[in-house]
Each structure stands twice: as structure tokens, then as C-alpha cells.
LOGU-781548 format. One line per field, with one value per residue (C-alpha): residue number from 1; x negated, z, y negated. Coordinates in steps of 0.5 Angstrom, whole numbers. Each point is the difference from the previous one (the first is absolute). Layout:
<nodes>
resi = (NUM,...)
u = (X,...)
w = (Z,...)
v = (Y,...)
</nodes>
This chain:
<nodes>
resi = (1,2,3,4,5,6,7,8,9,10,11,12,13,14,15,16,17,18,19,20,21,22,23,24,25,26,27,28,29,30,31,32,33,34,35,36,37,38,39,40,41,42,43,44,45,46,47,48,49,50,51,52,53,54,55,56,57,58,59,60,61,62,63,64,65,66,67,68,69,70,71,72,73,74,75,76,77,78,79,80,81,82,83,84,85,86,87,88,89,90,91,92,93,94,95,96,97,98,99,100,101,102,103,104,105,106,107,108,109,110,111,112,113,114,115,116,117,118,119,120,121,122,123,124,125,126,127,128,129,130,131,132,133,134,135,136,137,138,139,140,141,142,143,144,145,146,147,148,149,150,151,152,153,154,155,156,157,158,159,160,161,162,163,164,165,166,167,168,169,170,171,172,173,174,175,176,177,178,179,180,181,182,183,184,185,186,187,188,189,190,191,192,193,194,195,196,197,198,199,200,201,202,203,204,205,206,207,208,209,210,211,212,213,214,215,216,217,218,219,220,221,222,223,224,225,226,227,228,229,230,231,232,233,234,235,236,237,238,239,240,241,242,243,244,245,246,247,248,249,250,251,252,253,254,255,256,257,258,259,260,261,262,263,264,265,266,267,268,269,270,271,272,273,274,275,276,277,278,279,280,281,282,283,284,285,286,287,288,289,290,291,292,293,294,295,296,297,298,299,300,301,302,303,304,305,306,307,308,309,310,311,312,313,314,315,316,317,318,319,320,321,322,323,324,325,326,327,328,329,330,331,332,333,334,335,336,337,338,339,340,341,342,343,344,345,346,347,348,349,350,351,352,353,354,355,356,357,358,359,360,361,362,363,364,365,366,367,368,369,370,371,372,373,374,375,376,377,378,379,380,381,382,383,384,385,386,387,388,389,390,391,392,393,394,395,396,397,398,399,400,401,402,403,404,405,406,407,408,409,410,411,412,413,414,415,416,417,418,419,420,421,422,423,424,425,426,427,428,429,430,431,432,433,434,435,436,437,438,439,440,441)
u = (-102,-2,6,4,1,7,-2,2,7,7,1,5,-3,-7,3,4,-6,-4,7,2,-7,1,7,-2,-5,3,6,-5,-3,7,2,-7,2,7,-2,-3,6,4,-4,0,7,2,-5,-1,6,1,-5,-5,4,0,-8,-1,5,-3,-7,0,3,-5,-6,4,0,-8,-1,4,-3,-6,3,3,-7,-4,5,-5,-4,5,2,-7,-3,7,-2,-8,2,4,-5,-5,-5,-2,-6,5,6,-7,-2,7,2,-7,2,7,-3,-5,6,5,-6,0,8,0,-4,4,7,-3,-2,7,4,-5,-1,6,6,3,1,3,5,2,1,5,4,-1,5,-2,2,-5,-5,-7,2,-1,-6,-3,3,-4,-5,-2,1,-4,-5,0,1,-6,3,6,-4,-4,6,4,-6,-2,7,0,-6,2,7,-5,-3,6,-1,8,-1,-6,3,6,-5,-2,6,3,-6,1,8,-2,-5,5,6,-5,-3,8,2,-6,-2,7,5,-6,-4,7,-5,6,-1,-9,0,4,-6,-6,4,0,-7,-2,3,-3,-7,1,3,-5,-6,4,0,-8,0,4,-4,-6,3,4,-3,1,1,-6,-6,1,-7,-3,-2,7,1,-1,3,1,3,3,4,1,3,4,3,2,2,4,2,0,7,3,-3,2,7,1,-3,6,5,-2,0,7,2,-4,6,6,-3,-1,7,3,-6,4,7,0,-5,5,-1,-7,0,5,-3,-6,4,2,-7,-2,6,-2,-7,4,5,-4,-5,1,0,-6,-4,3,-4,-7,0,3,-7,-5,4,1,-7,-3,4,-1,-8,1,4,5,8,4,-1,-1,8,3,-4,5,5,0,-2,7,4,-3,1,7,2,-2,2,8,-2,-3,6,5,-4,-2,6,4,-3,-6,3,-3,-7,-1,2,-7,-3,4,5,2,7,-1,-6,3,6,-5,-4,6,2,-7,0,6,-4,-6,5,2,-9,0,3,-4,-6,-2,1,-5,-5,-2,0,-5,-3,-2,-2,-5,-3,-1,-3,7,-1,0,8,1,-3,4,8,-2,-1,6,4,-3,0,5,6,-2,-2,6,5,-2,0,8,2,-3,5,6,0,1,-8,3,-6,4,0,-7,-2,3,-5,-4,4,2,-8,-1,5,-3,-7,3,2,-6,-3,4,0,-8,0,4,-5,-7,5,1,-7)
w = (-95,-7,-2,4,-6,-1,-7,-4,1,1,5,5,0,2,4,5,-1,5,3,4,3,2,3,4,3,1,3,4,3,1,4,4,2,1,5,5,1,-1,6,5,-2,3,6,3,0,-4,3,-3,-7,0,2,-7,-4,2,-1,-6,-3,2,-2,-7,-2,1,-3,-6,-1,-1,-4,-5,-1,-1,-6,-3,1,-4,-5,-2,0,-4,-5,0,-1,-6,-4,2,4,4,4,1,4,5,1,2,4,4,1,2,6,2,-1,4,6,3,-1,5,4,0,1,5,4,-1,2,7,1,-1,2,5,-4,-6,5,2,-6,-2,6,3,5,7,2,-6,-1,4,-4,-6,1,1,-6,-4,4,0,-9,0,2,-6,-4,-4,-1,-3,-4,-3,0,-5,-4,-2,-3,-4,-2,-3,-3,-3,-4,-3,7,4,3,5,3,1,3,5,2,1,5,4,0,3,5,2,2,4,4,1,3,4,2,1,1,5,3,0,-3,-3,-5,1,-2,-6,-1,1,-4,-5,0,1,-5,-5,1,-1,-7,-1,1,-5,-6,1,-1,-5,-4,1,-3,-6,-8,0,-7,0,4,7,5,6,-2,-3,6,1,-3,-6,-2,-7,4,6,-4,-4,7,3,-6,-1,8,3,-3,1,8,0,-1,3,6,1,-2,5,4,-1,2,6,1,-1,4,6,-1,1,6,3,0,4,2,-2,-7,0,0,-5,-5,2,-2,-6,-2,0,-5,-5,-1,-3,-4,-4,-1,-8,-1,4,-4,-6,1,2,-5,-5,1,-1,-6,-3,2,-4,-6,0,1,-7,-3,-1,3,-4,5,6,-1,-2,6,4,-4,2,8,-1,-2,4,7,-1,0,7,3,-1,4,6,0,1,5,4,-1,2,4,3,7,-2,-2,6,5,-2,4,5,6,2,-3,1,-4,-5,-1,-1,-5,-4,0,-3,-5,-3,-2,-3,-4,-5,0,-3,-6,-2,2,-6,-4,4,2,-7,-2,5,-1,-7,0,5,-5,-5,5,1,7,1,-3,5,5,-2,0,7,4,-4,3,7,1,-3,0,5,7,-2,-1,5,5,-3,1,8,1,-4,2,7,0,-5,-2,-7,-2,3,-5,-5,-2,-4,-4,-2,-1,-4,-5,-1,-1,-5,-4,0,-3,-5,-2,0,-4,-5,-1,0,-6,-5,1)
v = (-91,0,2,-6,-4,-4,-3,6,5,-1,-4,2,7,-4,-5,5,5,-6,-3,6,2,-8,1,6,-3,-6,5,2,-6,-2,6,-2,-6,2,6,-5,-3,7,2,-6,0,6,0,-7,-5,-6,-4,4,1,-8,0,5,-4,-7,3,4,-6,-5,6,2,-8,0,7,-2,-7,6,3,-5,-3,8,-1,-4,6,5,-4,-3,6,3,-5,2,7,-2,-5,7,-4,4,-2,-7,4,3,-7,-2,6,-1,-8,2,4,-6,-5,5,1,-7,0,5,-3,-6,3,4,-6,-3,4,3,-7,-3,6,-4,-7,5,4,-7,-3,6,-2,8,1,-1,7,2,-5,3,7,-4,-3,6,4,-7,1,7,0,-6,3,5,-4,1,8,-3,-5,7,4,-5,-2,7,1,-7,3,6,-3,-4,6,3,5,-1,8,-1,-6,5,5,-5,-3,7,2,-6,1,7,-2,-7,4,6,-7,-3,6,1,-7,-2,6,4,-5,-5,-6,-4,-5,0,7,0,-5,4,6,-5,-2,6,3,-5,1,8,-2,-5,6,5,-5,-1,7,0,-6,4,6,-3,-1,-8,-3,-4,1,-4,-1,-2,-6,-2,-2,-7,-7,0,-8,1,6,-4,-5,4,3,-6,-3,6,2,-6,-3,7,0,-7,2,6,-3,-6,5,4,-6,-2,8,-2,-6,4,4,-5,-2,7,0,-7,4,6,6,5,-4,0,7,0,-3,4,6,-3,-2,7,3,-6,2,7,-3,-5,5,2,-8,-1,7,-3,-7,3,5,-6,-3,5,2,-7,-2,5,-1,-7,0,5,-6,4,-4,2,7,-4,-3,6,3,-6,2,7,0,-4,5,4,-3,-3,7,1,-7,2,6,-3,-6,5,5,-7,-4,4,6,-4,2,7,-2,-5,6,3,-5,-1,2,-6,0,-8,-1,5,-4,-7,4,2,-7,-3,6,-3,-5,3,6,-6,-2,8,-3,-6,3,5,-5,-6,7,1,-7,-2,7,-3,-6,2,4,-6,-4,-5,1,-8,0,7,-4,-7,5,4,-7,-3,6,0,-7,-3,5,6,-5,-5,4,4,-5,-3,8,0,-7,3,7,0,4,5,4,1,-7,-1,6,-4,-4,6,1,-8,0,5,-2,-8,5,4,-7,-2,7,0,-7,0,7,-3,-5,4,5,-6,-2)
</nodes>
């Protein structure tokens, strides 16, 4: 880990050098998610396929929320790192797990308490509405795992450090698939079993990476009683986390809308979009990487004042993302039909899923250049303005759009799709125009 310093090297080399452990373990976390409805889609019916969908969708908006403010973690400790205050980035880190602790209790209420009145809120189908309230209800009781299990990665990106949550992730992607098959293939638990495979999973994952921080030489000295709550790094999590979770969260809520939409029209396209779902967290995946490795990177060199290498890093993780987003839009757009099959068997449900999909294969060309945009003004601390152009998309162009398309598409799930990439390009706008502004100051 003392070797993990971004401020010094050829750019592309360190920055892909941090990014790829990054992409895999997010490929990995990709394909974990993706085995419970892979499972479920090929052992139970439609029923249990849009119990996963709607649930999962309901628990990732929580996680998320989770895991957009533990950036505060990864890019204060990124910068600490890079000023070489060490003992800060220890009191940062114990504050984190202090601050992460009751946010998992809280979570944990929200979604054992209030499962029904979620599933209900998302219009779960009738046919499909008990299931998915127990897929909520039986992750939410996890809850704390999860919150462990995602800050402990935030954590170790924060320290330069992309390879052990690549381990972490790897072990529980290994041990989700083993609980899907035998909780849903074998004991033929449907949706409930491809939730307490993932909790299960997840807390085996936890117990590993404990191990492994016990085992590996941090940068600095980290004790016992750091543990406690720290308040400038308090503050300066918050300050830091709070607009990216604050985004991150009403984002995931105007996703949750669209989904509701497709929800109203028909099981077959709940199901669908389901599918769907699952193939867009592989296609966006070198954007996604780009981003969070964007914020490590930038957040070091930043703190070390050095901005010039911070926007060349922008610049580069560009390049490099574009590339691979033409890829993704030719594979998608036109043989989406292939990827949603993985999924599914339900000749219907593929055929709607390729229909949505349409409409995220356009987004893969707009997000490499929005990813690393938002990966970089995390890492200099501009997370109010991250915030301030998430909501913009969302709300004023996601959700009306999304709306206008359910009345003049006669239920076409492509032109309900189409309201992502129309919000990405208002917040691509906006990054540029504020980029040109912090360049001439």
C-alpha cells in the first residue's frame, strides 16, 4: 500500500493500473447481482423474476445511497494521503466506520419495517407483490452486512488499494452463486432464496476482508481507539458525501419512477426491464470503473496541488472510455436480444428487454464522457455542483420525459428508455460548461 501514490508516473499506466482491479471487481459485483435473477429466471416464473427486479431495484437505490456517501470517505482519505497526514486519514477512517454503523441500523429499519409500503410504492404486480416483499424484507435484515461489505471497499480505494476489494468482491460473487443454486435451484425458494444467498454471501466477504486488514501493512498506523467520532472528519465526510449521496439517492429515485411506469403496463414488461436492468449494469461498467477510479486518483493529486495532473487524468480516462462505449452500442443496439436471453427464457420478456435496451445503447455513448466528469469533481471536492446536475437530469428531464414517452409510445419500453440518455446529455452540458469555468479561473 506504500507504493499506491498517484501523484508521480505516467498517467495512464497508473491510472489503468488502479482501474482495472476496480472494473473486474465491479464485473464481478455486476455478475453477483446478475446470478440471482439469472438463477430465478431459469428456475421460477415471471412472478419471482419481477419480485427480484422490483426488490433488488428498491435495496440497490438504499446501497447506493450507501455507497455514494462512503465517497466522502474515499476521497477524504484520498487527499489526506496525498498532503501525507497520516494520522488524519486514520481518524477519518475510524469516523467513517462510526458514521457507517448507524446508517446500517437505520436502513435496516427501513426496509424490515417498511417493506410492504416499498413494494407498494413500486406498483409490484399483484401476481408478484408477497415475493417481493420478502426478497425486501429478507436483505434488509442484512443490511448491516451490506453496509460493511461496501465501506470496507471505499475504504481501501481511498488508500490507493483497488486489488483487495476485487478479492472481496470475487469471494462473495463465488459464494452468491453457490447460495442461488442451492437455495433456489435445489430447495426451489424462488425470489427469498436469491436474497439470503445474497446476504449470506456478503457477510463471508465481510469476514475475509477483516482478515485481511489485520493482515496487511497500512500506510499509517490505524488503532483501536480511532474508532470514535472524529468531528472535523466528520465534517468533512458529510461535507464531502452528503451532495454525492443526496444526488445519488433522487437519481436512483427517478430510476425507481421509470420503473413504476413499466410496473403499470404489464408483468411480461416488469420482467423485462428486469432483465434489462441486469445487462445495463455489464454495459456500463468501464464508465462506472472510470468514475470511481477517477475519484481516487484526482482526489490524491488534488490534495498534493497538483491540477494539472488531475485534469490530464480526466482527459485520459476519457479517451480511454470512449473507445469502449462505441463497442457496447453496437453489441446492444443491435444484439441486445442475445445478451437479455442469458436471463431469461421467456421469448416475451427477451423481446421487451431488447426493446428497452435500444435505449440505453445510445446512453453508452454519452457516459464515458459524464462518468469521468463526475469521477473528477468528486476528487476536488465539487460534489455540491455533482449533486446540482444529477437532479437536473433526473428531475427535469428523466421523469417528465419518461412520463411524455409512456403517453406517446402506446407503452414502448424503448421510448420510456429514452428518457436516460436525454438526461445525460443536459448533464454533460452542464459538466463542460462548469469545467470551462474552473479552467479560466
Amino acid at each position: 500500500m506504500k507504493n499506491n501514490d498517484f501523484t508521480s508516473g505516467a498517467i495512464l499506466t497508473k491510472l489503468l493500473k488502479f482501474m482495472l482491479p476496480v472494473l473486474f471487481a465491479m464485473f464481478l459485483q455486476s455478475l453477483y447481482g446478475a446470478v440471482d435473477l439469472l438463477v430465478v429466471g431459469q428456475f421460477s416464473d415471471n412472478a419471482a423474476v419481477s419480485a427480484v427486479s422490483t426488490g433488488s431495484q428498491i435495496v440497490l437505490t438504499l446501497t447506493n445511497l450507501l455507497v455514494s456517501f462512503s465517497m466522502g470517505i474515499t476521497v477524504a482519505v484520498g487527499q489526506k494521503i496525498g498532503q501525507k497526514r497520516s494520522d488524519e486519514a486514520a481518524r477519518t477512517i475510524g469516523t467513517g466506520l462510526v458514521i457507517f454503523a448507524a446508517a446500517g441500523l437505520i436502513f435496516t429499519l427501513i426496509s424490515v419495517v417498511g417493506a410492504g409500503l416499498l413494494a407498494r410504492v413500486m406498483q409490484a404486480p399483484e401476481e408478484a407483490f408477497d415475493v417481493t416483499v420478502d426478497y425486501i424484507r429478507i436483505c434488509g435484515a442484512g443490511f448491516l452486512i451490506i453496509t460493511a461489505y461496501n465501506l470496507l471497499g471505499s475504504i481501501f480505494r481511498g488508500l490507493g488499494d483497488s486489488k483487495t476489494p476485487l478479492i472481496a468482491v470475487g469471494i462473495a460473487c463465488v459464494f452468491n452463486i453457490i447460495g442461488d443454486l442451492l437455495f433456489v435451484a435445489v430447495f426451489g425458494m424462488g425470489a427469498a432464496g436469491a436474497a439470503l444467498a445474497t446476504v449470506a454471501a456478503q457477510l463471508i466477504s465481510v469476514a475475509v476482508s477483516l482478515v485481511i486488514i489485520r493482515r496487511t501493512e497500512l500506510p499509517f498506523k490505524f488503532e483501536r481507539s480511532d474508532i470514535k467520532l472524529d468531528k472535523p472528519s466528520a465534517r468533512m465526510i458529510f461535507r464531502i458525501g452528503t451532495p454525492i449521496a443526496l444526488q445519488d439517492l433522487l437519481v436512483g429515485i427517478s430510476f425507481l419512477v421509470m420503473l413504476a411506469i413499466v410496473n403499470s403496463i404489464s408483468l411480461t414488461a416488469s420482467a423485462g426491464v428486469g432483465v434489462a436492468e441486469k445487462v445495463c449494469a455489464f454495459i456500463m461498467l468501464v464508465p462506472a470503473a472510470f468514475m470511481q477510479s477517477m475519484s481516487a486518483f484526482v482526489a490524491q493529486n488534488y490534495g498534493a496541488g497538483l491540477i494539472g495532473r488531475a485534469k490530464q487524468a480526466l482527459k485520459t480516462g476519457i479517451a480511454v472510455s470512449v473507445f469502449f462505449g462505441i463497442v457496447m452500442f453496437l453489441v446492444t443496439f443491435f444484439r441486445g436480444d442475445l445478451l437479455a436471453g442469458i436471463f431469461s427464457s421467456d421469448t416475451a420478456a427477451v423481446a421487451d428487454a431488447w426493446d428497452y435496451l435500444k435505449a440505453y445503447a445510445i446512453d453508452c455513448l454519452l457516459t464515458c464522457f459524464l462518468f469521468c466528469f463526475i469521477g473528477y469533481y468528486n476528487g476536488i471536492q465539487r460534489t455540491a455542483f455533482v449533486m446540482i446536475q444529477g437532479i437536473c437530469g433526473a428531475f427535469l428531464v428523466r421523469i417528465p420525459v419518461a412520463f411524455l414517452m409512456q403517453s406517446l409510445g402506446n407503452g414502448s419500453l424503448f421510448m420510456i428508455g429514452l428518457a436516460t440518455p436525454c438526461s445525460t446529455v443536459l448533464q454533460i452540458i452542464l459538466c463542460f460548461s462548469v469545467y470551462k469555468k474552473y479552467s479560466r479561473q
